[in-house]
C-alpha positions as CSV (number, residue, x, y, z in Angstrom):
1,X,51.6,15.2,98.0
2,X,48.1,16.7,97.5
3,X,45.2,15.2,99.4
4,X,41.9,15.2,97.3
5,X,38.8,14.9,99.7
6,X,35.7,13.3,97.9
7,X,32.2,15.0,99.2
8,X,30.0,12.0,100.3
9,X,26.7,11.3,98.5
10,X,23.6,13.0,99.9
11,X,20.3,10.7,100.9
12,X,18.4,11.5,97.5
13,X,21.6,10.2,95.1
14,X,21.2,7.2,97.5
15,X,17.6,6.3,96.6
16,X,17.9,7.2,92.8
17,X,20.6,4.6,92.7
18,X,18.9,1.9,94.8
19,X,15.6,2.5,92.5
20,X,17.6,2.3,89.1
21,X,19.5,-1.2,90.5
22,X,16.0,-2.8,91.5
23,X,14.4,-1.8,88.0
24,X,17.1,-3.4,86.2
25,X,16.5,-6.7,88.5
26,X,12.9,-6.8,87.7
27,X,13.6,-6.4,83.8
28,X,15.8,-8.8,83.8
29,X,13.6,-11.4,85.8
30,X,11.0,-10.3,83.7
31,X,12.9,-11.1,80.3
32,X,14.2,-14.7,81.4
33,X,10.1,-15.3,82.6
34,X,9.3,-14.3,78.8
35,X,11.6,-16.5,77.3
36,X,10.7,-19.9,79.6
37,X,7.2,-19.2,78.5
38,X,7.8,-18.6,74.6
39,X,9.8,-21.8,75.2
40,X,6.9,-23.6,76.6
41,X,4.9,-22.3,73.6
42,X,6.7,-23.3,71.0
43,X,7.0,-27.0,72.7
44,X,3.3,-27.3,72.7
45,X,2.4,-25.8,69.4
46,X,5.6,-29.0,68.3
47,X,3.4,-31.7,69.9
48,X,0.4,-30.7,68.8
49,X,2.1,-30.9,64.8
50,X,2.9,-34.2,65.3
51,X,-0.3,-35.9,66.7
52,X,-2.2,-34.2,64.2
53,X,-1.8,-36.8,61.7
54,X,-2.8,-39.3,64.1
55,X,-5.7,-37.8,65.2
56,X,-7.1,-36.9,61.4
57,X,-6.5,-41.0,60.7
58,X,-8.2,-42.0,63.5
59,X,-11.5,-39.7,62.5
60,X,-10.7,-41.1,58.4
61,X,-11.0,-44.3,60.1
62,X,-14.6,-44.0,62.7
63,X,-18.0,-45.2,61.6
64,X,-19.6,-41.4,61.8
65,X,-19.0,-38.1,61.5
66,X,-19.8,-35.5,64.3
67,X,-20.6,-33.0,61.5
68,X,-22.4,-35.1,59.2
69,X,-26.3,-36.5,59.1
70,X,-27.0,-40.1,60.1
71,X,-27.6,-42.3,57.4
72,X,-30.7,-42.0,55.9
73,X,-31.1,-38.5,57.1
74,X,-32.9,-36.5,60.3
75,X,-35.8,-37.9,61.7
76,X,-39.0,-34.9,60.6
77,X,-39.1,-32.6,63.1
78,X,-42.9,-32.3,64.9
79,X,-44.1,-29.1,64.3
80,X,-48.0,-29.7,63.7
81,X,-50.7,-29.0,66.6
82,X,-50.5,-32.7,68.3
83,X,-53.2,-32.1,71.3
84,X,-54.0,-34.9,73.5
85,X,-57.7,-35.7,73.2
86,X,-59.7,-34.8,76.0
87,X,-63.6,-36.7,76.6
88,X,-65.9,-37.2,73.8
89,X,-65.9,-35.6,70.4
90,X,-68.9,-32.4,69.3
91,X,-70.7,-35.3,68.0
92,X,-71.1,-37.5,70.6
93,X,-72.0,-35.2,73.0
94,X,-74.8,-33.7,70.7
95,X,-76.1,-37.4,70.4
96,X,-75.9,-37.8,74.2
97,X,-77.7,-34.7,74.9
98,X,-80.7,-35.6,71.7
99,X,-80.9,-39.0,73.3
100,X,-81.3,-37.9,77.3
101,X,-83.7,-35.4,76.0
102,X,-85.8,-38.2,73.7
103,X,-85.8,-40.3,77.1
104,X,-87.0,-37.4,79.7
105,X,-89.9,-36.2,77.5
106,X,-90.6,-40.1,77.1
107,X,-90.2,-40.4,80.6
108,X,-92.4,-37.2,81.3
109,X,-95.4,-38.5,79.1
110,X,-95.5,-42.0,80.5
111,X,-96.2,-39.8,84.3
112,X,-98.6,-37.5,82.8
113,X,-100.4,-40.8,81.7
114,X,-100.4,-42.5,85.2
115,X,-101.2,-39.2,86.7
116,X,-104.0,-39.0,84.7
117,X,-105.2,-42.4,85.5
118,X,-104.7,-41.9,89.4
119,X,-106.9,-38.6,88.6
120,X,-110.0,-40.5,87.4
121,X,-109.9,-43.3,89.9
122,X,-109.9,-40.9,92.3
123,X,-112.8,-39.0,90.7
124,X,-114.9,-41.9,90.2
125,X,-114.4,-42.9,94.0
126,X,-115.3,-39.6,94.6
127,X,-118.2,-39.7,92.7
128,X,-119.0,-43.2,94.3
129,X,-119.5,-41.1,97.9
130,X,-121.2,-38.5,96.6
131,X,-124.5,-39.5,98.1
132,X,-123.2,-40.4,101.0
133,X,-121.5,-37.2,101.6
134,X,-124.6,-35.3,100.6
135,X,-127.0,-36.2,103.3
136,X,-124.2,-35.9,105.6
137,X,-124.2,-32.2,104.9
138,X,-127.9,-32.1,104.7
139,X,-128.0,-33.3,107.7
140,X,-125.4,-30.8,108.8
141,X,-127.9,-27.7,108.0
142,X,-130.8,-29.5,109.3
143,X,-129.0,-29.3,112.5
144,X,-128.0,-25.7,111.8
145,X,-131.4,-24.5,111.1
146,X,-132.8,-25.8,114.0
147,X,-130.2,-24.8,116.2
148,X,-131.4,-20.8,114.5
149,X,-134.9,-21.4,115.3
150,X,-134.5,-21.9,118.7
151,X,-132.3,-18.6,118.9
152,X,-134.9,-16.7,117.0
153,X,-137.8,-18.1,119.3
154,X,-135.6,-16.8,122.5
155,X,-135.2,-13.4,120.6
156,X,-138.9,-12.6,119.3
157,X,-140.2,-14.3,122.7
158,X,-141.4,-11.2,124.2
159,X,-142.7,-10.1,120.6
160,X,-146.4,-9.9,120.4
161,X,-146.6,-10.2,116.2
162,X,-143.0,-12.1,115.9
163,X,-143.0,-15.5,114.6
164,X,-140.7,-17.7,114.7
165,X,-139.4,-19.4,111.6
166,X,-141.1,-17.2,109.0
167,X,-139.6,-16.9,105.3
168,X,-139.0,-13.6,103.8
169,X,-139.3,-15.0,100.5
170,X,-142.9,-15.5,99.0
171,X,-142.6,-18.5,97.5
172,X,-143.2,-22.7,98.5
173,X,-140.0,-24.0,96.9
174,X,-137.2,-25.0,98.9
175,X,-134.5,-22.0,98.9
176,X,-131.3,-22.9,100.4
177,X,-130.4,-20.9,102.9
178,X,-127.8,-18.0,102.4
179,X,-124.5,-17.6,104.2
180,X,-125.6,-15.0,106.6
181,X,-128.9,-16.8,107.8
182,X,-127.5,-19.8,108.7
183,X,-124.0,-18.3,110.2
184,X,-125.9,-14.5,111.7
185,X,-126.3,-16.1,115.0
186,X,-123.3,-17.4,116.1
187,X,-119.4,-17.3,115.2
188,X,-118.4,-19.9,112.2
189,X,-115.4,-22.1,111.3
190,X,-113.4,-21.5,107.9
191,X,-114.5,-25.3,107.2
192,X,-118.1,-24.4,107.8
193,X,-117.7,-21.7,105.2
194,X,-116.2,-23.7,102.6
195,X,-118.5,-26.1,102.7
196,X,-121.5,-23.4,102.8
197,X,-120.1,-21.5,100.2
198,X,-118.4,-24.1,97.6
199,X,-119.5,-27.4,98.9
200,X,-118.9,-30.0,96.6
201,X,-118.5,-28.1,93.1
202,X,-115.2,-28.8,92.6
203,X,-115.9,-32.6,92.3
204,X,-118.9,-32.7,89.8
């Protein structure tokens, strides 16, 4: 009787053979997953065959079709310039602008004309009290010229040939007096001035 003694498998014969039993597991899990879903497939793609008939009646048999025009055609489309209108046309305003200019030169003309008017009645007035305002500035120098004589007789007073009063003109008509003989003796005002100088010119 012989005794035969089997050598026990190492580790790595132990892992090839657990590795070759799980990869024909997943195959096979994977080929019965295949086949449920070709099933599944293949039911669908049945139904679908047989409602198809229905479904092409039931479009045969609607009022419209989803691919079609309406009746009568489109509506046009709107592709022109369509700008809403905004305040008054070229033409109006140029009228508007003619017509406010028309009533400002109007309106300018009619002032010029009372303007004028208010001129003259104010000249004529002024005209009116001329005479009055002409002795009052006569009457003004008077007063001036007397008020120089009495200065000049204090000046020439201890003067044995001054007199007092004496022209330097040779003549017997009546000079009026220049600015410097009436105003040399004492300070003036700017109104005096004015009314030495220009007086009333600007009225006459």
């Amino acid at each position: 009787m012989s005794l035969e003694v089997h050598s026990s498998p190492e580790p790595q014969d132990y892992d090839y053979m657990h590795s070759a039993l799980t990869r024909r597991q997943h195959t096979q899990k994977g080929s019965h997953s295949y086949e449920v879903l070709k099933q599944a497939k293949l039911a669908r793609v049945m139904d679908v065959e047989q409602k198809l008939p229905e479904n092409r009646q039931g479009a045969q048999s609607s009022k419209g079709r989803k691919d079609m025009p309406q009746l009568g055609g489109y509506s046009p489309i709107d592709y022109k310039r369509n700008l809403p209108r905004r305040g008054l046309s070229g033409y109006s305003m140029v009228a508007m602008g003619i017509g406010t200019l028309l009533f400002v030169y109007w309106s300018m003309m009619k002032w010029n004309c009372e303007r004028r008017r208010l001129q003259i009645q104010e000249f004529e007035a002024r005209i009116a009290l001329m005479p009055l305002l002409q002795a009052e500035k006569d009457r003004k120098l008077l007063q001036i010229l007397r008020e120089n004589l009495e200065e000049e007789a204090i000046i020439v007073k201890g003067v044995p040939d001054g007199k007092v009063g004496e022209s330097v003109l040779h003549t017997t008509c009546w000079v009026t007096p220049m600015l410097g003989k009436l105003y040399g003796l004492r300070m003036c005002t700017n109104e005096e001035v004015l009314n030495a100088t220009s007086g009333f010119k600007q009225y006459t």
